[in-house]
Steps between C-alpha positions, in 0.01 A plus 500: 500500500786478687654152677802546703442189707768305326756695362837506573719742402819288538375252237580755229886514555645180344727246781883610448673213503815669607755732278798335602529353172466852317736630711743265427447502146552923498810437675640211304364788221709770634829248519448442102474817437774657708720165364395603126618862556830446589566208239393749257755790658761245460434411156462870397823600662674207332382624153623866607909357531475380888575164434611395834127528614403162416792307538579207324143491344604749293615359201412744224243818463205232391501321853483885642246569239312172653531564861392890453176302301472211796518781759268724314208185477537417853433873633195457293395187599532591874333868430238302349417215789530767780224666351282249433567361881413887655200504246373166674550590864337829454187367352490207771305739719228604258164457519337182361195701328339442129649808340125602358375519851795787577432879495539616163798762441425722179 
């Protein structure tokens, strides 16, 4: 038997509460990760004999070592978070069903 009376289709989407927040957070992201690949340039070209690259942070071949490693954790870091805030806007809009009541894929 079928009852239609009170359904509502709109109750199965979930409220967004807004993705300003994930936006931000991709952006601030994309910053880190832009930041972390030009510290790590820097660091690398300071270990390859252009010392004048870092300036007066460049003491010896360890601090280049370091800031090639700082730079390096950073553009992961920021890889990392942007995904995580695209994974989260994109399944804002899903739909708010049990997964055993989808349509099976084989």
């Amino acid at each position: 038997m079928k009852q239609s009376d009170g359904f509502d289709a709109r109750r199965l989407r979930p409220r967004s509460a807004g993705t300003w927040r994930l936006r931000l957070g991709a952006a601030f992201a994309a910053l880190l990760a832009t930041f972390g690949v030009l510290l790590s340039m820097a660091g690398i070209a300071a270990l390859l004999g252009q010392h004048s690259v870092l300036g007066p942070l460049n003491e010896s071949a360890v601090a280049a070592g370091l800031f090639a490693l700082i730079g390096l954790a950073l553009l992961y870091v920021g890889v990392m978070l942007w995904r995580r805030c695209r994974r989260r806007s994109r399944h804002a809009s899903d739909l708010s069903m049990a997964p055993h009541l989808m349509k099976k894929r084989d």
